[in-house]
C-alpha positions as CSV (number, residue, x, y, z in Angstrom):
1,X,4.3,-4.7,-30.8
2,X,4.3,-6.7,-33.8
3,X,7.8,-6.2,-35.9
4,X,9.9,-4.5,-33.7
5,X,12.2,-5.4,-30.8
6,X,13.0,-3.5,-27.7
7,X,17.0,-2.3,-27.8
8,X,16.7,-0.2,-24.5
9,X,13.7,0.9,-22.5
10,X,12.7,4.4,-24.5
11,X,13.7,2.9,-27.8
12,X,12.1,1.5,-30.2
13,X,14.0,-0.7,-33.0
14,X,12.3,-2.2,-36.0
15,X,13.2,-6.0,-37.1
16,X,13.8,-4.5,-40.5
17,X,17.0,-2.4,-38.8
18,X,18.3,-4.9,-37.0
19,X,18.4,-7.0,-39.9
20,X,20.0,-4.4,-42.1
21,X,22.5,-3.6,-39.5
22,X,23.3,-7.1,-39.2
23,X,23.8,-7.4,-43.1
24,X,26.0,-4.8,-43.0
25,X,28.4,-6.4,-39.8
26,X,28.6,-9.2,-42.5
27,X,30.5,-6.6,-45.0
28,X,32.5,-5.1,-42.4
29,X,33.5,-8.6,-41.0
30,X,34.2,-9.3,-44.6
31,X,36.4,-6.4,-44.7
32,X,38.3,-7.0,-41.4
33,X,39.2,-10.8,-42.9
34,X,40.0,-10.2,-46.3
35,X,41.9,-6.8,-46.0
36,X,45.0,-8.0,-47.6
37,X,43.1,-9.2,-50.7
38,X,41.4,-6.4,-53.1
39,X,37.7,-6.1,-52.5
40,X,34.9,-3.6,-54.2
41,X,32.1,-2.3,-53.1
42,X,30.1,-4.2,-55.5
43,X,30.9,-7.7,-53.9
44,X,30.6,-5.7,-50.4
45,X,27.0,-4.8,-51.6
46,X,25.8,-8.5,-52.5
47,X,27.1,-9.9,-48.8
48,X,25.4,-7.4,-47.4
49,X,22.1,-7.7,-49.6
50,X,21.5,-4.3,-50.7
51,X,21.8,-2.1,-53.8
52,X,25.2,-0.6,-54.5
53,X,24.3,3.2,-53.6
54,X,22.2,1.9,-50.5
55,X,25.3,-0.2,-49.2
56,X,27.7,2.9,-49.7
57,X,24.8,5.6,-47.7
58,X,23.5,2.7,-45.1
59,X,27.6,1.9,-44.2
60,X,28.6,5.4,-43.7
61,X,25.1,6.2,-41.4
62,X,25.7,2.7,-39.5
63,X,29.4,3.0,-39.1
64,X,30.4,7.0,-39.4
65,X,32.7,6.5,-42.2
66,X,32.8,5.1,-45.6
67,X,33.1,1.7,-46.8
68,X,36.4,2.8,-48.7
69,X,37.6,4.6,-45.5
70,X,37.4,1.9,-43.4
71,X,39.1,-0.7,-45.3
72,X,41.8,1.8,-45.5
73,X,42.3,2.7,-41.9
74,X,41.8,-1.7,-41.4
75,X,45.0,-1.9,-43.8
76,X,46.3,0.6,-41.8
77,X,46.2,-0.8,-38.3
78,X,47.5,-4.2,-39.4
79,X,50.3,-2.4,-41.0
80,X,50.7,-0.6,-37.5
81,X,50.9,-3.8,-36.0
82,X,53.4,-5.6,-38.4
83,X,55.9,-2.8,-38.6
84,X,55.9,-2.3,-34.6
85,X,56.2,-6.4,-34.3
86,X,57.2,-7.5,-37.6
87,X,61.4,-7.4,-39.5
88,X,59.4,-6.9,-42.3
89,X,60.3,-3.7,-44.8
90,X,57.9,-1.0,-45.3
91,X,57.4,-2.0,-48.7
92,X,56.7,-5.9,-47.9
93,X,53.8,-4.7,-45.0
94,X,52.7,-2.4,-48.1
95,X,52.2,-5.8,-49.6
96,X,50.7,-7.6,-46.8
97,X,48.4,-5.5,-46.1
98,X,46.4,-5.5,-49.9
99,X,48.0,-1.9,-51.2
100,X,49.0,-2.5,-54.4
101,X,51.5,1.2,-54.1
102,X,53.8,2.0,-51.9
103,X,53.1,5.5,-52.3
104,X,49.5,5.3,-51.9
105,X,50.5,3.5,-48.7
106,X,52.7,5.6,-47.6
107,X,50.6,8.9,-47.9
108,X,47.5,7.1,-46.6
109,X,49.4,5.4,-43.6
110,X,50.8,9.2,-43.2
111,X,47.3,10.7,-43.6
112,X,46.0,8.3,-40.8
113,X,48.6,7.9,-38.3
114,X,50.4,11.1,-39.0
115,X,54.1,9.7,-39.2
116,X,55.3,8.0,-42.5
117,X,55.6,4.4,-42.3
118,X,59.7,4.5,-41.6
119,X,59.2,7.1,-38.6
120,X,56.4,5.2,-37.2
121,X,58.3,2.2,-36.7
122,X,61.4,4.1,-35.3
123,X,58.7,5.7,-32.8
124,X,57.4,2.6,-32.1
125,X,60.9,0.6,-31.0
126,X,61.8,3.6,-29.2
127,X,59.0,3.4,-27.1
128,X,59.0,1.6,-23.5
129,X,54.9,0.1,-23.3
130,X,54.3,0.4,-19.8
131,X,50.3,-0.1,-20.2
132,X,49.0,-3.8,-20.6
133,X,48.6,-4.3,-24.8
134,X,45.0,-4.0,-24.5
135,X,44.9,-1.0,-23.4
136,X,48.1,-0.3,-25.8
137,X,46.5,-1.6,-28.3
138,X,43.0,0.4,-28.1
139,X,44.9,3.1,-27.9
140,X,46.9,2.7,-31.1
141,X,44.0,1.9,-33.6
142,X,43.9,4.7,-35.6
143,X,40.7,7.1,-35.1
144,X,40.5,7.4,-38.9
145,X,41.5,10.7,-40.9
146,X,40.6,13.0,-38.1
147,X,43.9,14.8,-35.5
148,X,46.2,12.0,-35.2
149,X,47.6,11.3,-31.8
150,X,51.3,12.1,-32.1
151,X,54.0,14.0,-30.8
152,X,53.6,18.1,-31.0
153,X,56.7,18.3,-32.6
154,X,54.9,16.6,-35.8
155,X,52.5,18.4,-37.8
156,X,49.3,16.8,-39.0
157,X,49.0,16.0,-42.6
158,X,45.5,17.0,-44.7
159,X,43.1,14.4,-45.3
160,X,43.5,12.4,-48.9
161,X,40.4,13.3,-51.2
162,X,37.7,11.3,-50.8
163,X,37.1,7.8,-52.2
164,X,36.2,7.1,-56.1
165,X,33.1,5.2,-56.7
166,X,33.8,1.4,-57.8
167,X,37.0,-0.6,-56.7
168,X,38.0,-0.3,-53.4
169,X,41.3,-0.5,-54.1
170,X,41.7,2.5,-56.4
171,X,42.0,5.0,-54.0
172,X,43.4,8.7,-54.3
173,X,46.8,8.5,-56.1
């Protein structure tokens, strides 16, 4: 068949998909190296060839979340990383990892990983790994704004509002 390409036996992908989905691996990849750095959805668009409004609806039906969203919970599990491995202070990772305010941080970090920045690294130094770090690792990553895998004696926190439309970096608060 002319213009499309077999993924699996009883489906049928058109060249026009793969290329789009491949445009938009070239955002997200964009997004998983320049985290630390502020981004918007407008510069996200032109890597990934596509209008604006199209990038934003084609991300979140490719990738199940937002293009906002997932930069966040990226900042996130770097900052996971650094304050379980790093000396750094909260407010130094906040840095690192392109927030621009501690509180946003702070509440988003909480919203995602359901402990506040502080207790998360307490939890973290307290905690023996007996699994290999992949495995540790994989199970880490935050899920994104959904339950959050702590302990029962925390409660969950609500989800922040949803993302504004323009800079990426202007999120809720």
């Amino acid at each position: 068949m002319v213009g499309f390409t077999v993924r699996r036996e009883d489906e049928l992908v058109s060249t026009a998909s793969e290329d789009a989905r491949r445009r938009l691996l070239r955002a997200r990849d964009l997004m998983d190296r320049g985290y630390a750095r502020p981004l918007d959805v407008d510069e996200l668009a032109r890597v990934a060839v596509m209008a604006r409004s199209h990038f934003i609806r084609e991300f979140k039906r490719v990738f199940a979340e937002t293009p906002y969203r997932y930069l966040q919970r990226r900042r996130v599990e770097r900052a996971m990383f650094l304050l379980r491995h790093g000396t750094d202070t909260v407010t130094e990772v906040c840095g690192k990892v392109g927030f621009t305010s501690l509180g946003t941080f702070s509440r988003t970090f909480t919203a995602i990983v359901g402990l506040a920045p502080t207790a998360y690294r307490e939890a973290a130094t307290e905690t023996v790994q007996t699994a290999p770090t992949s495995f540790a690792m994989r199970w880490s990553r935050p899920a994104g704004y959904s339950r959050p895998r702590v302990p029962d004696n925390h409660k969950p926190h609500e989800e922040p509002p949803g993302a504004p439309s323009g800079h990426l970096d202007q999120g809720p608060g």
